[in-house]
PyMOL Python script that loads the backbone (N, CA, C, O; Angstrom):
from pymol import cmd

cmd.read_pdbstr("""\
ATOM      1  N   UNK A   1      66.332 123.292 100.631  1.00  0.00           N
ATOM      2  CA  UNK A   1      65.656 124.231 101.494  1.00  0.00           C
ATOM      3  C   UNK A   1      66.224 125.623 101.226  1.00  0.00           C
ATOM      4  O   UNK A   1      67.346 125.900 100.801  1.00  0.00           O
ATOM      5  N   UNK A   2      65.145 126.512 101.585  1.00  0.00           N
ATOM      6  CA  UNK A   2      65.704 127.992 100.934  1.00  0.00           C
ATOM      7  C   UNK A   2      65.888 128.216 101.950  1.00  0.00           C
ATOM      8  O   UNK A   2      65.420 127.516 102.849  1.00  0.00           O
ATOM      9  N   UNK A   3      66.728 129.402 102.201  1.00  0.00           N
ATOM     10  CA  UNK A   3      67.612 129.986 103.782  1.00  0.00           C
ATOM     11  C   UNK A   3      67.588 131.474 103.476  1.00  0.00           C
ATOM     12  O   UNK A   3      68.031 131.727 102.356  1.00  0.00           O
ATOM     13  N   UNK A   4      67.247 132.364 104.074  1.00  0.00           N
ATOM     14  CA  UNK A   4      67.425 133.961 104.039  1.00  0.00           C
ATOM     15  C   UNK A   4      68.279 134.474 105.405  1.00  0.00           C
ATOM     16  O   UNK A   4      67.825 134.398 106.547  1.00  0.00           O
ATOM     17  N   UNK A   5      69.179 134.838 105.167  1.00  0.00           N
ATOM     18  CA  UNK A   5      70.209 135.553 106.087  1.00  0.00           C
ATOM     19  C   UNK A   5      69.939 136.788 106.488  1.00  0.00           C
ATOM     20  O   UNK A   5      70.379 137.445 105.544  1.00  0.00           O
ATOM     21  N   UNK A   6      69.455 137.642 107.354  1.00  0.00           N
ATOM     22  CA  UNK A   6      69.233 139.328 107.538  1.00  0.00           C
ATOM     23  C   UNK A   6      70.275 139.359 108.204  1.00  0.00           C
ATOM     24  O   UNK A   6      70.411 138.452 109.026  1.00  0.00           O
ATOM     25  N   UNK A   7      71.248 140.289 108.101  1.00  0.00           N
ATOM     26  CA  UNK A   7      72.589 140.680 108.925  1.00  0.00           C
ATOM     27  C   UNK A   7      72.224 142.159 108.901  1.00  0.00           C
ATOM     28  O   UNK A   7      71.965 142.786 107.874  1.00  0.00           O
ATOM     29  N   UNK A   8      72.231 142.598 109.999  1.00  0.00           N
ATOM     30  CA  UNK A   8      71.878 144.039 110.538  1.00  0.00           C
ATOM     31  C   UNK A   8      73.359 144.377 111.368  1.00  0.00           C
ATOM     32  O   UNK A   8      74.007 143.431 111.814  1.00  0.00           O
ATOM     33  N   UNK A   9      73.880 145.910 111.553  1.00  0.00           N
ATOM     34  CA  UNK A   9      74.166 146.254 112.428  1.00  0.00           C
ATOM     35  C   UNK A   9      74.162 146.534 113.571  1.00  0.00           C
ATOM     36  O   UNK A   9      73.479 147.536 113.781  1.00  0.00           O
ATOM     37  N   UNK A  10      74.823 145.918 114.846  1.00  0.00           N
ATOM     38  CA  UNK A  10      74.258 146.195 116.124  1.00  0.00           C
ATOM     39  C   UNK A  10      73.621 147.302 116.222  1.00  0.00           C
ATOM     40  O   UNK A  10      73.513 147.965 115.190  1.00  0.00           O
ATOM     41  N   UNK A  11      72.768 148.038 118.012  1.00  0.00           N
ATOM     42  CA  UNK A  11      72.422 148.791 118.152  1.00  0.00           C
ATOM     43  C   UNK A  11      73.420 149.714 118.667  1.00  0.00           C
ATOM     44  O   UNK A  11      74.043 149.277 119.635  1.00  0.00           O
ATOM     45  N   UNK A  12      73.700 150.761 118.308  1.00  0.00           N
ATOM     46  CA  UNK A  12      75.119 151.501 118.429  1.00  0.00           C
ATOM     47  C   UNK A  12      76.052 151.423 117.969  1.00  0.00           C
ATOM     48  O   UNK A  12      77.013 152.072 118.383  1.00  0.00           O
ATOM     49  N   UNK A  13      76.123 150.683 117.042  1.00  0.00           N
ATOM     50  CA  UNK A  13      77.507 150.732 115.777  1.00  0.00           C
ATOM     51  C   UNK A  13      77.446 151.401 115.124  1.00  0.00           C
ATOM     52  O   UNK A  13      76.246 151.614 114.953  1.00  0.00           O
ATOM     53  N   UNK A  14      78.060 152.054 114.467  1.00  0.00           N
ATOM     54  CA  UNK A  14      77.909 153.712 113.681  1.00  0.00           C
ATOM     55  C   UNK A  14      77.807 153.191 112.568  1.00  0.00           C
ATOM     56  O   UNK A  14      78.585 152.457 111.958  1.00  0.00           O
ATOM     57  N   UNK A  15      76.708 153.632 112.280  1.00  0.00           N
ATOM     58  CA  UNK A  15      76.283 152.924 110.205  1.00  0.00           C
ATOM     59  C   UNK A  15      76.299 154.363 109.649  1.00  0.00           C
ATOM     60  O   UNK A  15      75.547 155.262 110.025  1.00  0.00           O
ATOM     61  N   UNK A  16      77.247 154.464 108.711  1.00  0.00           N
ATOM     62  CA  UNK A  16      77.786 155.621 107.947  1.00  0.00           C
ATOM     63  C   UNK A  16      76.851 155.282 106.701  1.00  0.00           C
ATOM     64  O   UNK A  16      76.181 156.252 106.345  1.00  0.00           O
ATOM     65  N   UNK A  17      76.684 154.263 106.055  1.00  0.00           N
ATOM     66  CA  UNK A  17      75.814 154.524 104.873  1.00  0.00           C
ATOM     67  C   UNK A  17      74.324 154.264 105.339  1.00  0.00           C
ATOM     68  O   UNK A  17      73.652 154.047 104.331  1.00  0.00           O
ATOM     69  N   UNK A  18      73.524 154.202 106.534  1.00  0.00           N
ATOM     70  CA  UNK A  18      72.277 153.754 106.984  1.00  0.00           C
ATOM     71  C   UNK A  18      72.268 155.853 106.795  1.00  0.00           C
ATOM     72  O   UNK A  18      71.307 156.373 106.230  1.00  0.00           O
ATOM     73  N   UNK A  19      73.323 156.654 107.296  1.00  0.00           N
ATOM     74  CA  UNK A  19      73.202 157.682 108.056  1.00  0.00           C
ATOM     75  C   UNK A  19      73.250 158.340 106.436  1.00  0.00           C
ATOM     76  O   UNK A  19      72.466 159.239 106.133  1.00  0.00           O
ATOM     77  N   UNK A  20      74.063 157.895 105.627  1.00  0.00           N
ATOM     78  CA  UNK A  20      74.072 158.708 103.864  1.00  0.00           C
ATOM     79  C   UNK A  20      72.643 158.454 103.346  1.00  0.00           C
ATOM     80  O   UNK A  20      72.104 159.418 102.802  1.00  0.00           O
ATOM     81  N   UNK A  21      71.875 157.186 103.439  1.00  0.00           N
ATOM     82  CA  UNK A  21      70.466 156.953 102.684  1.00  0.00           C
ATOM     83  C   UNK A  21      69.831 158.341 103.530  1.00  0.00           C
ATOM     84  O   UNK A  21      69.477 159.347 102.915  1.00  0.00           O
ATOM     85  N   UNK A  22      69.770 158.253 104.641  1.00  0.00           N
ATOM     86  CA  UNK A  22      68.685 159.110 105.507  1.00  0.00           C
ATOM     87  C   UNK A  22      69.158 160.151 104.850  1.00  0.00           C
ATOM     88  O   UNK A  22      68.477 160.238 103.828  1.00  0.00           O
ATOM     89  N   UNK A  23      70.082 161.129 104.878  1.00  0.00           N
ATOM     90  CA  UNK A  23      70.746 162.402 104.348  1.00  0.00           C
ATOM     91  C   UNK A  23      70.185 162.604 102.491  1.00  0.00           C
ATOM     92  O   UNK A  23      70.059 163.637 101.833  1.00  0.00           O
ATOM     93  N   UNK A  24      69.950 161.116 102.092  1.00  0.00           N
ATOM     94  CA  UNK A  24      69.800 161.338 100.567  1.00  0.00           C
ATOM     95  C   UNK A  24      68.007 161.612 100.500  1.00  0.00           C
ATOM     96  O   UNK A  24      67.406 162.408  99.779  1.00  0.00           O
ATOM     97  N   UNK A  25      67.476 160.697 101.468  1.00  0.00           N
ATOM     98  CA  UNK A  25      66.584 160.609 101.097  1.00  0.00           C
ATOM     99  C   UNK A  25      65.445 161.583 101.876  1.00  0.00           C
ATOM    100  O   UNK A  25      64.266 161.588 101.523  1.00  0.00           O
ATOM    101  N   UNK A  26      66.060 162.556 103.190  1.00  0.00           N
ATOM    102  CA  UNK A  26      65.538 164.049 103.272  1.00  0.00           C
ATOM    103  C   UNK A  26      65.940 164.917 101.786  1.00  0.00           C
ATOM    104  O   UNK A  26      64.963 165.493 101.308  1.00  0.00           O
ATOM    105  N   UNK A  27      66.977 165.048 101.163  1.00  0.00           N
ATOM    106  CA  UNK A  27      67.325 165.704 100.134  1.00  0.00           C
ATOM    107  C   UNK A  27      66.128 165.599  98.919  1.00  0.00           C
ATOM    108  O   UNK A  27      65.517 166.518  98.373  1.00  0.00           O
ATOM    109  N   UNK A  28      66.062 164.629  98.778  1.00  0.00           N
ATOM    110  CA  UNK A  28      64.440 163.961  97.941  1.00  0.00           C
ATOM    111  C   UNK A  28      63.403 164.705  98.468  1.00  0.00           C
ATOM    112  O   UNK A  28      62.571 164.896  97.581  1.00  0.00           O
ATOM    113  N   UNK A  29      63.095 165.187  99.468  1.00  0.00           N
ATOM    114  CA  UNK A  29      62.007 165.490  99.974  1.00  0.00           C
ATOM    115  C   UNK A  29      60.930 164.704 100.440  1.00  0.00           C
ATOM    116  O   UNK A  29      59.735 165.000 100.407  1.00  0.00           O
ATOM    117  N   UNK A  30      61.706 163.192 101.083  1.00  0.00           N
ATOM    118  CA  UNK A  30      60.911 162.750 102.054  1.00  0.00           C
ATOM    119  C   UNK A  30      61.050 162.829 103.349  1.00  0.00           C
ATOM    120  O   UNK A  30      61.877 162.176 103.985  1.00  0.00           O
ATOM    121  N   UNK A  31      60.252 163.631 103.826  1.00  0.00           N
ATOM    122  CA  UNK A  31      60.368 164.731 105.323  1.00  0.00           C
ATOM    123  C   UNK A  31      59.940 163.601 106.110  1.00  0.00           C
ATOM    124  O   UNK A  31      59.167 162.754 105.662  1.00  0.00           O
ATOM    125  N   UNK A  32      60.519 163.562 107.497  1.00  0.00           N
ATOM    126  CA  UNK A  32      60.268 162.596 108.687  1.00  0.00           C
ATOM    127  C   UNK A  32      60.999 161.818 108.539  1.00  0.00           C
ATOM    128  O   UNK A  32      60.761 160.940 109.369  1.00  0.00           O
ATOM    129  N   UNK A  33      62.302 161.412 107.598  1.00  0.00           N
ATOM    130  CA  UNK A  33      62.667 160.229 108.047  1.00  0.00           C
ATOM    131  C   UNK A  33      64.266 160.180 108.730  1.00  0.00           C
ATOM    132  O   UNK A  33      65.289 160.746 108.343  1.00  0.00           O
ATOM    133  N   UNK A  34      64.077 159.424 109.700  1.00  0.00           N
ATOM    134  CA  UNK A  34      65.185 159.283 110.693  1.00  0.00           C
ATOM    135  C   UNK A  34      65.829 157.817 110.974  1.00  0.00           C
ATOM    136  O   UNK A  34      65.399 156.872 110.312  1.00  0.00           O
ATOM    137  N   UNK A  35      66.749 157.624 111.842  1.00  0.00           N
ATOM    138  CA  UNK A  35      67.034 156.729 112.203  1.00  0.00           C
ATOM    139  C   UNK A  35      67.340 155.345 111.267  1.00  0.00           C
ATOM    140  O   UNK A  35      67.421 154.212 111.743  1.00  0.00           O
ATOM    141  N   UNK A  36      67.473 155.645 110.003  1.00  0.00           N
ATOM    142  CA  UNK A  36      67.903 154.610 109.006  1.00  0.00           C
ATOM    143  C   UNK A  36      69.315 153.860 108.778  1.00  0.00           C
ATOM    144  O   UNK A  36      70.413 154.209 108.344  1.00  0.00           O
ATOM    145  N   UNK A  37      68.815 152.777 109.229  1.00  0.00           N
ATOM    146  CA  UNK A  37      70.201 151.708 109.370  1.00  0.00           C
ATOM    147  C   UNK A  37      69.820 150.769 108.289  1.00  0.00           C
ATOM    148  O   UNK A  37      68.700 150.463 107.879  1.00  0.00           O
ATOM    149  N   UNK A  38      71.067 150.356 107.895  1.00  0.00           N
ATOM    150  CA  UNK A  38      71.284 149.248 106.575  1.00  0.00           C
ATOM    151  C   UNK A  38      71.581 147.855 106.603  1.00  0.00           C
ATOM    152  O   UNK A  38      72.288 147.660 107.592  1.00  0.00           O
ATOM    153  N   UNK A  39      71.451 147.187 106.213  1.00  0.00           N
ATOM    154  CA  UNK A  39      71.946 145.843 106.143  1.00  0.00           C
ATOM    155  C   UNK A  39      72.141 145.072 104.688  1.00  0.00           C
ATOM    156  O   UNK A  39      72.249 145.577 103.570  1.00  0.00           O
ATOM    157  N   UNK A  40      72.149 143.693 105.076  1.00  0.00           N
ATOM    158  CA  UNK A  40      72.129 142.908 104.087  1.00  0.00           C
ATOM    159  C   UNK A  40      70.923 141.467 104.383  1.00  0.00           C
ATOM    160  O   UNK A  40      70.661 141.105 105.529  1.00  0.00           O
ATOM    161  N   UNK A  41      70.519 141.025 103.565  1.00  0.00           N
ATOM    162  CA  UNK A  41      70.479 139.622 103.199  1.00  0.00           C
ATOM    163  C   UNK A  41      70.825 138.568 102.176  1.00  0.00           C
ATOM    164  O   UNK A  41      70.635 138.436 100.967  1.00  0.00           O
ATOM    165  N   UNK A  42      71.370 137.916 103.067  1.00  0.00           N
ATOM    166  CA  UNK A  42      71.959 136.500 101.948  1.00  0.00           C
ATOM    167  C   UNK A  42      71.135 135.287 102.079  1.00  0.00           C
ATOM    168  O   UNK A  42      70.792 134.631 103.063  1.00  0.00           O
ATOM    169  N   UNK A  43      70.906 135.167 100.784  1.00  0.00           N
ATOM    170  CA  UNK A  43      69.882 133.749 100.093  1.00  0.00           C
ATOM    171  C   UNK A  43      71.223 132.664 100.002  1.00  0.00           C
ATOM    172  O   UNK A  43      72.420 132.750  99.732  1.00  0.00           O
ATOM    173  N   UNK A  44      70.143 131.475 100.445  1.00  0.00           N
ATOM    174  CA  UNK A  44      71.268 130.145 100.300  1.00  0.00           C
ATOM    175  C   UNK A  44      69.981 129.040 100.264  1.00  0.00           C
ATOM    176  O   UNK A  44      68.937 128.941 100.908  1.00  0.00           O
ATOM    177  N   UNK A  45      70.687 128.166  99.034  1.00  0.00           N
ATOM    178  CA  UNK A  45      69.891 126.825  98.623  1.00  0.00           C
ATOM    179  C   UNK A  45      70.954 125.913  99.837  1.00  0.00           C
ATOM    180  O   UNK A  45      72.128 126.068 100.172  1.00  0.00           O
ATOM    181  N   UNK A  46      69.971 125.015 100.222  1.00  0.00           N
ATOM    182  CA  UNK A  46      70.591 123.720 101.564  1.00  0.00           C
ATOM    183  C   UNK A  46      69.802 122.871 100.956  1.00  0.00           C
ATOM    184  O   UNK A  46      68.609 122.911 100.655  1.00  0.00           O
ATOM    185  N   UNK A  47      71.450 121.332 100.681  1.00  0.00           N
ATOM    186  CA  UNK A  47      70.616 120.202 100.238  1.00  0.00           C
ATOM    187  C   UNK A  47      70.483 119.649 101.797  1.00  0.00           C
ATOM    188  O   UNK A  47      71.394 119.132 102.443  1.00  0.00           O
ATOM    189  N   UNK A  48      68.828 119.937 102.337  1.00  0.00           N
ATOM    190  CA  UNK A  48      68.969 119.329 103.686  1.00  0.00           C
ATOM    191  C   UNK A  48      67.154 119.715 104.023  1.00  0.00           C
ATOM    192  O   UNK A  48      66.503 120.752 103.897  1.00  0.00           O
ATOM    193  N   UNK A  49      66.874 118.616 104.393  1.00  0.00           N
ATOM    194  CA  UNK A  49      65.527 118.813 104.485  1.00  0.00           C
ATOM    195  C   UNK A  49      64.905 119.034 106.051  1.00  0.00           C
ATOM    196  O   UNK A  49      63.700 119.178 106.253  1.00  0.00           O
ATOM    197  N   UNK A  50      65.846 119.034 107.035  1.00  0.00           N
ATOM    198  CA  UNK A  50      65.725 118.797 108.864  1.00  0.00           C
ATOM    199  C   UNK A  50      65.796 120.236 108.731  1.00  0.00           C
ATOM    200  O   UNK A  50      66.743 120.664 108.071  1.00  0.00           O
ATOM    201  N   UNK A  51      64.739 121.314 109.377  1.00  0.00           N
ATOM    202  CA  UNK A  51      64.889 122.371 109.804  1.00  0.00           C
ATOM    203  C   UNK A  51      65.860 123.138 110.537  1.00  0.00           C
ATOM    204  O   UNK A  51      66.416 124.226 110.383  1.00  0.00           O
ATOM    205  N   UNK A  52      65.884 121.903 111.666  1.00  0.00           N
ATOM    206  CA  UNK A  52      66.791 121.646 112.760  1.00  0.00           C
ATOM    207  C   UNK A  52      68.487 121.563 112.797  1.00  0.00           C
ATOM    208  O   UNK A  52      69.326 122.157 113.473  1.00  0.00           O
ATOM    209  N   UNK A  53      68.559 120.696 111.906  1.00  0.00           N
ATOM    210  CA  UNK A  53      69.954 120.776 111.251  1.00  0.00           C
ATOM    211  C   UNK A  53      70.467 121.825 110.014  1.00  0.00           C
ATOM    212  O   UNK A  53      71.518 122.206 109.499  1.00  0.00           O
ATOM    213  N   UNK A  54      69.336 121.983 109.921  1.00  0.00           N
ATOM    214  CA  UNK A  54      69.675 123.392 108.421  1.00  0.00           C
ATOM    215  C   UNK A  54      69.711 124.587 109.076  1.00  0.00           C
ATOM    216  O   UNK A  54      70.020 125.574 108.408  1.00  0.00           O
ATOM    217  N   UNK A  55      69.337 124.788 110.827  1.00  0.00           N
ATOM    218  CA  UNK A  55      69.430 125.869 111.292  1.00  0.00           C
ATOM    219  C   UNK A  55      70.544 125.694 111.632  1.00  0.00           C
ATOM    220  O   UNK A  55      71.422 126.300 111.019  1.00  0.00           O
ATOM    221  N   UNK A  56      70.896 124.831 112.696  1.00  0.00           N
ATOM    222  CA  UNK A  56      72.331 124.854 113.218  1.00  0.00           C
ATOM    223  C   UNK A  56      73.197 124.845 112.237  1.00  0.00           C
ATOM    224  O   UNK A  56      74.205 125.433 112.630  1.00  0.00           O
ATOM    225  N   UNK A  57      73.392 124.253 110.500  1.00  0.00           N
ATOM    226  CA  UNK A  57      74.283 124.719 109.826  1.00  0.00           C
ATOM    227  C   UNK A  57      74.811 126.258 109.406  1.00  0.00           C
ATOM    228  O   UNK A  57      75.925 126.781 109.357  1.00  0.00           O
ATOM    229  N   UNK A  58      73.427 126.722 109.124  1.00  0.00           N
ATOM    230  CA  UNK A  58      73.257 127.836 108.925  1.00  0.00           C
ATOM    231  C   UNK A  58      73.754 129.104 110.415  1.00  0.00           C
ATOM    232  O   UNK A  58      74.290 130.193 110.212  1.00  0.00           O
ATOM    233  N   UNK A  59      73.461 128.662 111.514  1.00  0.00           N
ATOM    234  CA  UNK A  59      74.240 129.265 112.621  1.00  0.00           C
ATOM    235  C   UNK A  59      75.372 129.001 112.578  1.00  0.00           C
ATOM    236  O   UNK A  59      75.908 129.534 113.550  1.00  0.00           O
ATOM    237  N   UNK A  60      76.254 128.331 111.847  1.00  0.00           N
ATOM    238  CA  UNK A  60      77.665 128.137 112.106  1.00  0.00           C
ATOM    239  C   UNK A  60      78.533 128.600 110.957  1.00  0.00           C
ATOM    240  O   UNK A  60      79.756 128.736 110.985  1.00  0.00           O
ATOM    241  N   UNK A  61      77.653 128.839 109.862  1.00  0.00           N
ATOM    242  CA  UNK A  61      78.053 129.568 109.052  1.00  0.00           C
ATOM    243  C   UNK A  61      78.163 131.556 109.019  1.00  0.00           C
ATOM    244  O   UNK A  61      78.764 132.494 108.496  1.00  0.00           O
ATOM    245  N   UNK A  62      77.167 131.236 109.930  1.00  0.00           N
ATOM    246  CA  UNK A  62      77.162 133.127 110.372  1.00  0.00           C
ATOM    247  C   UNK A  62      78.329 133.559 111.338  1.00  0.00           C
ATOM    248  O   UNK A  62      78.771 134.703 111.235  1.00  0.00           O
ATOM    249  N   UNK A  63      78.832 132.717 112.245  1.00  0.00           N
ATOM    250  CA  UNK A  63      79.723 132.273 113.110  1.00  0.00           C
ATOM    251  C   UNK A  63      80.526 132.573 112.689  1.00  0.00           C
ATOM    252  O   UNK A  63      81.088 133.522 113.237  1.00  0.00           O
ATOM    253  N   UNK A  64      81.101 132.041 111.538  1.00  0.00           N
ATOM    254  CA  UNK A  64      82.357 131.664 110.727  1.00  0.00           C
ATOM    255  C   UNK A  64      82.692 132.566 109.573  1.00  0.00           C
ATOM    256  O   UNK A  64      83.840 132.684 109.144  1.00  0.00           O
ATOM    257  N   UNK A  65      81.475 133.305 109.005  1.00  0.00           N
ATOM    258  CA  UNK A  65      81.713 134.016 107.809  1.00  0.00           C
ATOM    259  C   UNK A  65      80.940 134.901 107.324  1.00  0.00           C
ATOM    260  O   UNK A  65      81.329 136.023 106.998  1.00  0.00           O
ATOM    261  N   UNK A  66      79.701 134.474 107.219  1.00  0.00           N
ATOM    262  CA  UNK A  66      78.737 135.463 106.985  1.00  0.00           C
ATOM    263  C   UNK A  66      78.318 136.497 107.657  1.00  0.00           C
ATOM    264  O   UNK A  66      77.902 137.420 106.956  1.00  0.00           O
ATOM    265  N   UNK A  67      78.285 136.685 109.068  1.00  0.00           N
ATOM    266  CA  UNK A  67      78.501 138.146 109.953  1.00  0.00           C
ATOM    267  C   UNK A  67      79.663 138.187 111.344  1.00  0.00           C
ATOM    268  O   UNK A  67      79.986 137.356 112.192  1.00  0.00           O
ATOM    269  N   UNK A  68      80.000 139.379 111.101  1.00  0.00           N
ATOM    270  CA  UNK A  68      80.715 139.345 111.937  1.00  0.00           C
ATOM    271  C   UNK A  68      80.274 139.676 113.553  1.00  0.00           C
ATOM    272  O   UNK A  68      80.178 140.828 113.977  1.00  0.00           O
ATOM    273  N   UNK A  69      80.026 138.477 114.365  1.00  0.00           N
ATOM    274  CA  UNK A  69      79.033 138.571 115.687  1.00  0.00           C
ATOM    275  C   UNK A  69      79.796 139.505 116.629  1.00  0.00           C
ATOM    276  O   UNK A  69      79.458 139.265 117.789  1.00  0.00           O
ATOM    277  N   UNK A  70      80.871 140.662 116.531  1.00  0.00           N
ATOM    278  CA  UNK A  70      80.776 141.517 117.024  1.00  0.00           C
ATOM    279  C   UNK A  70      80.479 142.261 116.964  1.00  0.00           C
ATOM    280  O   UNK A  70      80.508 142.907 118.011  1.00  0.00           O
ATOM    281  N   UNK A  71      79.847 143.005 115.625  1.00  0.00           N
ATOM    282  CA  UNK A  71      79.274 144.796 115.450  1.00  0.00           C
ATOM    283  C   UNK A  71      77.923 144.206 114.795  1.00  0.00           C
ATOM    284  O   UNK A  71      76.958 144.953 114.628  1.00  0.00           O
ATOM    285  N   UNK A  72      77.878 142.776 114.412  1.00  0.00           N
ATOM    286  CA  UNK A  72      76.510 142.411 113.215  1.00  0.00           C
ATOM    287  C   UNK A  72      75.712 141.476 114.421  1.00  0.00           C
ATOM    288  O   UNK A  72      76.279 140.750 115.238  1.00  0.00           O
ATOM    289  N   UNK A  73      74.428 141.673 114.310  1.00  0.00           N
ATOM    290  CA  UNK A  73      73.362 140.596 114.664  1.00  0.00           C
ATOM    291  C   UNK A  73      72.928 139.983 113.292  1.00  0.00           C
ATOM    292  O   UNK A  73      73.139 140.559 112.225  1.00  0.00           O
ATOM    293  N   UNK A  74      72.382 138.917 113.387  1.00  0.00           N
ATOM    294  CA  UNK A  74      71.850 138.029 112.335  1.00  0.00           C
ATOM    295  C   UNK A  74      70.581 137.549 112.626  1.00  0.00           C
ATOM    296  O   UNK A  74      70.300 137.459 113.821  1.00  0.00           O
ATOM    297  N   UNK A  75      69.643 137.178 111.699  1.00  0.00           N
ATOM    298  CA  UNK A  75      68.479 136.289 111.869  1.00  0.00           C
ATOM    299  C   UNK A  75      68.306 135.340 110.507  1.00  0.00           C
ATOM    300  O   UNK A  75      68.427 135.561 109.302  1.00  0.00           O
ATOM    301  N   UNK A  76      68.014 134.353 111.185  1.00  0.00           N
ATOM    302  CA  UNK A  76      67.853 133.356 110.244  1.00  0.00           C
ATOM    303  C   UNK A  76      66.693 133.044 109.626  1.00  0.00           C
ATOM    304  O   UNK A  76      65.837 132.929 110.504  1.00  0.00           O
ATOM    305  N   UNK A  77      66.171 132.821 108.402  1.00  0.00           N
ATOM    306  CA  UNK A  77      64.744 132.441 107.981  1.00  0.00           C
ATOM    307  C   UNK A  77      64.915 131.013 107.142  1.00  0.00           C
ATOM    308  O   UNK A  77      65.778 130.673 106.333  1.00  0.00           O
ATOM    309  N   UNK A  78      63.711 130.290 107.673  1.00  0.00           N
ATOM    310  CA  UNK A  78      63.885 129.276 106.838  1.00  0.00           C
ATOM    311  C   UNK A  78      62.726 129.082 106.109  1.00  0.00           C
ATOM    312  O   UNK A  78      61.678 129.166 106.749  1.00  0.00           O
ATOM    313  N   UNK A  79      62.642 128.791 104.666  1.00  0.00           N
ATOM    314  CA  UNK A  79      61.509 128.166 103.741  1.00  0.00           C
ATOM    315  C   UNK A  79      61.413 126.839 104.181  1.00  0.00           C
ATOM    316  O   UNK A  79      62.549 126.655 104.618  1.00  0.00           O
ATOM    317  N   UNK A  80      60.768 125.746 104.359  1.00  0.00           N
ATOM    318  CA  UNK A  80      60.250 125.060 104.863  1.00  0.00           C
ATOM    319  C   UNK A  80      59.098 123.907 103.517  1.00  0.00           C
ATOM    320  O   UNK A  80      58.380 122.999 103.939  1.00  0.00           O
TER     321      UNK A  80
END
""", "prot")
cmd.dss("prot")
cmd.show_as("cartoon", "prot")
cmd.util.cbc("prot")
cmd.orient("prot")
């Protein structure tokens, strides 16, 4: 099963490079843009075919390593 990880920064955590893209990319001369925050996603193959159990693995791995659940929110996607 394919797994997509989005790890975002909370709302109010100071994102210094969300705040450098915006700064680069007025410099470009694309006018209007504000409020740009950054993240990541992480891809993961699961030998596991239960949605159910490939979520809760996958929640315990975000838990544990992949974001840090005090400044990061996460969402999970699953291929199916």
């Amino acid at each position: 099963m394919q797994v997509r990880v989005h790890v975002t920064l909370k709302p109010g955590v100071l994102d210094p490079q969300g705040k450098a893209i915006e700064h680069a990319l007025q410099a470009l001369g694309f006018a209007g843009v504000g409020g740009v925050r950054q993240g990541k996603v992480i891809e993961l193959t699961l030998d596991e075919d239960d949605p159910a159990r490939a979520r809760e693995s996958v929640e315990a791995m975000c838990r544990q390593l992949l974001a840090n659940t005090v400044i990061e929110n996460y969402a999970i996607e699953l291929d199916t």
